[in-house]
C-alpha positions, 0 to 999 in steps of 0.5 A, spaced: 132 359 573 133 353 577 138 355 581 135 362 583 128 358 585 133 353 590 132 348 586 138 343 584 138 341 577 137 334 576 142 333 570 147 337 568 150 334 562 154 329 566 154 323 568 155 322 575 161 317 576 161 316 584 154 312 585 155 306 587 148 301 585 149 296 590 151 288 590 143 287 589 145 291 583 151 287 580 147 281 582 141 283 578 145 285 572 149 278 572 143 274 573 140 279 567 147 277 563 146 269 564 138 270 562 140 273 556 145 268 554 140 262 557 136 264 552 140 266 546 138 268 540 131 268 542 133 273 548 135 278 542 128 280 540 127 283 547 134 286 547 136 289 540 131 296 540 132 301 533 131 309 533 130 313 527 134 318 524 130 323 528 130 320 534 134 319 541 134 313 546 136 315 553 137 309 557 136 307 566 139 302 568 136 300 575 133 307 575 139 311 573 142 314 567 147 308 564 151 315 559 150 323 559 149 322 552 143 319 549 143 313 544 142 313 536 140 314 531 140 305 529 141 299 533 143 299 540 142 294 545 138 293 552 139 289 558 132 285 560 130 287 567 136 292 568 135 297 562 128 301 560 129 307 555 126 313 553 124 315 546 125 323 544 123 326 538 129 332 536 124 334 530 123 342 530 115 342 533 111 349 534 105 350 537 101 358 538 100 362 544 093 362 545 091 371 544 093 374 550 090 380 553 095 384 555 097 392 558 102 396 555 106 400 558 103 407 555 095 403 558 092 401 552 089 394 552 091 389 546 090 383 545 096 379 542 098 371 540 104 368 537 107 362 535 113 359 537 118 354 534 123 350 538 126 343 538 130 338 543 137 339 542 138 335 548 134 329 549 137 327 556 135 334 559 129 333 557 127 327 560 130 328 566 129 335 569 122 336 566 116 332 566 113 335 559 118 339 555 114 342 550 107 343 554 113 347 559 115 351 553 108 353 551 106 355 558 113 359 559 111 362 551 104 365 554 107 369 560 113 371 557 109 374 552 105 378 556 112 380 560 115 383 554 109 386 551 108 389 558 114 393 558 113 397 550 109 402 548 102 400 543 107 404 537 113 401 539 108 394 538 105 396 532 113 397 529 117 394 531 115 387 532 122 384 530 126 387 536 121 384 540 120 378 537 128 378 538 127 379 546 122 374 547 126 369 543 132 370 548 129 370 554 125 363 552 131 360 550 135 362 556 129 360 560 129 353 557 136 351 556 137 346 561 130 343 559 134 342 553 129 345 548 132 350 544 127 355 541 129 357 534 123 362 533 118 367 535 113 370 532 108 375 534 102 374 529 097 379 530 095 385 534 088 386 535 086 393 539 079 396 541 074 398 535 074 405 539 082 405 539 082 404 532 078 409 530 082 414 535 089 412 531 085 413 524 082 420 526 089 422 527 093 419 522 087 423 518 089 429 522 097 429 520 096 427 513 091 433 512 097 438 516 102 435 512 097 437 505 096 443 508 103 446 509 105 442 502 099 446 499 101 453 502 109 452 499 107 451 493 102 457 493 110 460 496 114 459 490 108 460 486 108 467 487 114 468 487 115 466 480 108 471 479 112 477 483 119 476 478 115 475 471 111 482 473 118 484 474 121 482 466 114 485 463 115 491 467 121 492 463 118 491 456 111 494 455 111 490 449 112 482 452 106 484 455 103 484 448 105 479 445 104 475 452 096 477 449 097 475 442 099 468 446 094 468 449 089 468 444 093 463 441 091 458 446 084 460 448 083 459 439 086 452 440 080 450 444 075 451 439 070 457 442 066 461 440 066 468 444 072 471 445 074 477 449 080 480 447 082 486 452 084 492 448 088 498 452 084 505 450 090 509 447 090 504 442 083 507 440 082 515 436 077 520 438 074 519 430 073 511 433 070 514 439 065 518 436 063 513 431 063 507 437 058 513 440 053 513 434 053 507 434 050 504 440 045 511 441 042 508 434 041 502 437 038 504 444 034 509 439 031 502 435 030 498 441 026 503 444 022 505 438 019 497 439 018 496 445 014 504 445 017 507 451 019 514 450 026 515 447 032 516 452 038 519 447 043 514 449 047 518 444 049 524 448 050 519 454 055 515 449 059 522 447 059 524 454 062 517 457 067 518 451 
C-alpha cells in the first residue's frame, strides 16, 4: 500500500549496513565507553535494561537502528549518551469498531460494528514505519468495514458472516503487514436495521411459511383422497365390508360413552309388515298429541302409509 501511494518504507526488515555515523559518531561512542568504564559499576544501573517475556526493546543508537531484530526477553545492555530504546508489547490487543451506518449493495441502510483481534508480530516495524500501530489499525478496521459490507447484499449480510469476516480479515492483514501488526480475527458483532425493514422482512417470512403451509396442506388433501377413491373401490367389490365397515363404527362411537346413536339401516332390510306397523304407530302418536293440544285431528296414519 506504501509503495502504490509513493511512499518509501522506512524499514524493511533489514538493517542498512552502508550508513556511515560519522567521526562525531565514533568520538561520542569512545567517549561513552570510557564514561562507562570511569564510572563502573555504578555506570551498570544506567546500562543494564530488563524486558518481559511479552515484551521487545528495540534499540537507536545515534538515531538509528543498532539491529533488524528487536532485543529481549531478559537482560540487555545500553550504551549512555549513544543508545535509547523503545518498549513494544507483543501481547494480543483488540478494540471495537465503532457502529457504522453503512449502504449495501442491494440500497439498504444497516448499521453494522465489529471487533478486531491483532497483535505485533514485529516490534521494529512498529515503531518505525508508524507512529501508533494500534490506533492505525482501528481507524483502517472502520473503513474497511464499511468497503466490504459495501460491496454485499443485506441476505448475504445476515448469513453469511463468516465469509465476510474472512474477506475483511485478509484485507486488514495485508493492509498492515509492513506496520508489523498481525490481525488474528475479525468479527462483525451486530447488525441492526430500520424498524420499517424489520417489519417488511417479518411480513415476508410470514408469507412464505403460510405458501409453504398451504401447498403441504393441499398434498396431504391429495394423497388423501386417493387413499378415500381406492378404499370406495375395495368396498365396491364386497357389498358386505361395508357392513362390517357400520358395525366398526358403531364400535368405536360405543367406546366413547354417548347416549344417542344414529345407526343407518338400508330400507331392503325392513318387511312391508314393519312398514305398516312402523305406519300405525307414528299416525297413533300424531292423533294423541293432537287431541291435547285440541286442534282438529289430521290422520297422520294414511299419510304415513302413502309415504311407505
Amino acid at each position: 500500500m506504501a509503495t502504490e501511494m509513493g511512499h518509501k518504507r522506512l524499514f524493511d526488515g533489514e538493517r542498512n549496513e552502508d550508513y556511515d555515523i560519522g567521526c562525531c559518531g565514533y568520538v561520542l561512542i569512545g567517549l561513552s565507553y570510557v564514561l562507562v568504564i570511569i564510572t563502573f559499576p555504578f555506570s551498570l544501573l544506567w546500562c543494564l535494561k530488563v524486558v518481559q517475556e511479552y515484551e521487545r526493546a528495540v534499540i537507536f543508537r545515534l538515531g538509528r537502528i543498532k539491529s533488524s531484530r528487536a532485543q529481549g526477553p531478559g537482560l540487555f545492555f545500553l550504551l549512555p549518551c549513544a543508545d535509547n530504546f523503545v518498549k513494544v508489547d507483543l501481547r494480543t490487543f483488540n478494540f471495537n469498531i465503532p457502529p457504522q451506518e453503512i449502504l449495501t449493495k442491494d440500497s439498504v441502510t444497516c448499521v453494522v460494528d465489529a471487533v478486531i483481534y491483532a497483535r505485533v508480530c514485529d516490534a521494529t516495524k512498529s515503531v518505525v514505519n508508524i507512529l501508533n500501530a494500534r490506533a492505525s489499525t482501528n481507524l483502517l478496521g472502520a473503513t474497511t468495514l464499511r468497503t466490504v459490507v459495501g460491496t454485499v447484499g443485506l441476505s448475504e449480510l445476515l448469513s453469511d458472516r463468516e465469509r465476510i469476516d474472512g474477506v475483511m480479515k485478509d484485507t486488514l492483514d495485508k493492509a498492515t503487514e509492513h506496520w508489523g501488526v498481525k490481525v488474528e480475527r475479525v468479527e462483525i458483532k451486530d447488525v441492526r436495521l430500520p424498524v420499517q425493514m424489520q417489519r417488511a422482512m417479518a411480513a415476508e417470512a410470514e408469507s412464505t411459511r403460510e405458501a409453504r403451509a398451504k401447498v403441504v396442506s393441499a398434498e396431504g388433501e391429495l394423497k388423501a383422497s386417493r387413499s378415500l377413491k381406492e378404499a370406495a373401490d375395495v368396498l365396491a367389490e364386497t357389498p358386505a365390508s361395508l357392513q362390517l365397515r357400520y358395525l366398526q363404527t358403531l364400535q368405536s362411537v360405543a367406546e366413547e360413552q354417548n347416549h344417542t346413536i344414529i345407526f343407518p339401516l338400508p330400507e331392503n332390510l325392513i318387511s312391508s309388515a314393519a312398514k305398516q306397523t312402523l305406519g300405525r304407530l307414528s299416525g297413533a302418536l300424531a292423533g294423541a298429541q293432537s287431541a291435547k293440544s285440541g286442534e282438529p285431528l289430521i290422520s297422520l296414519q294414511q299419510s304415513a302409509d302413502d309415504r311407505l
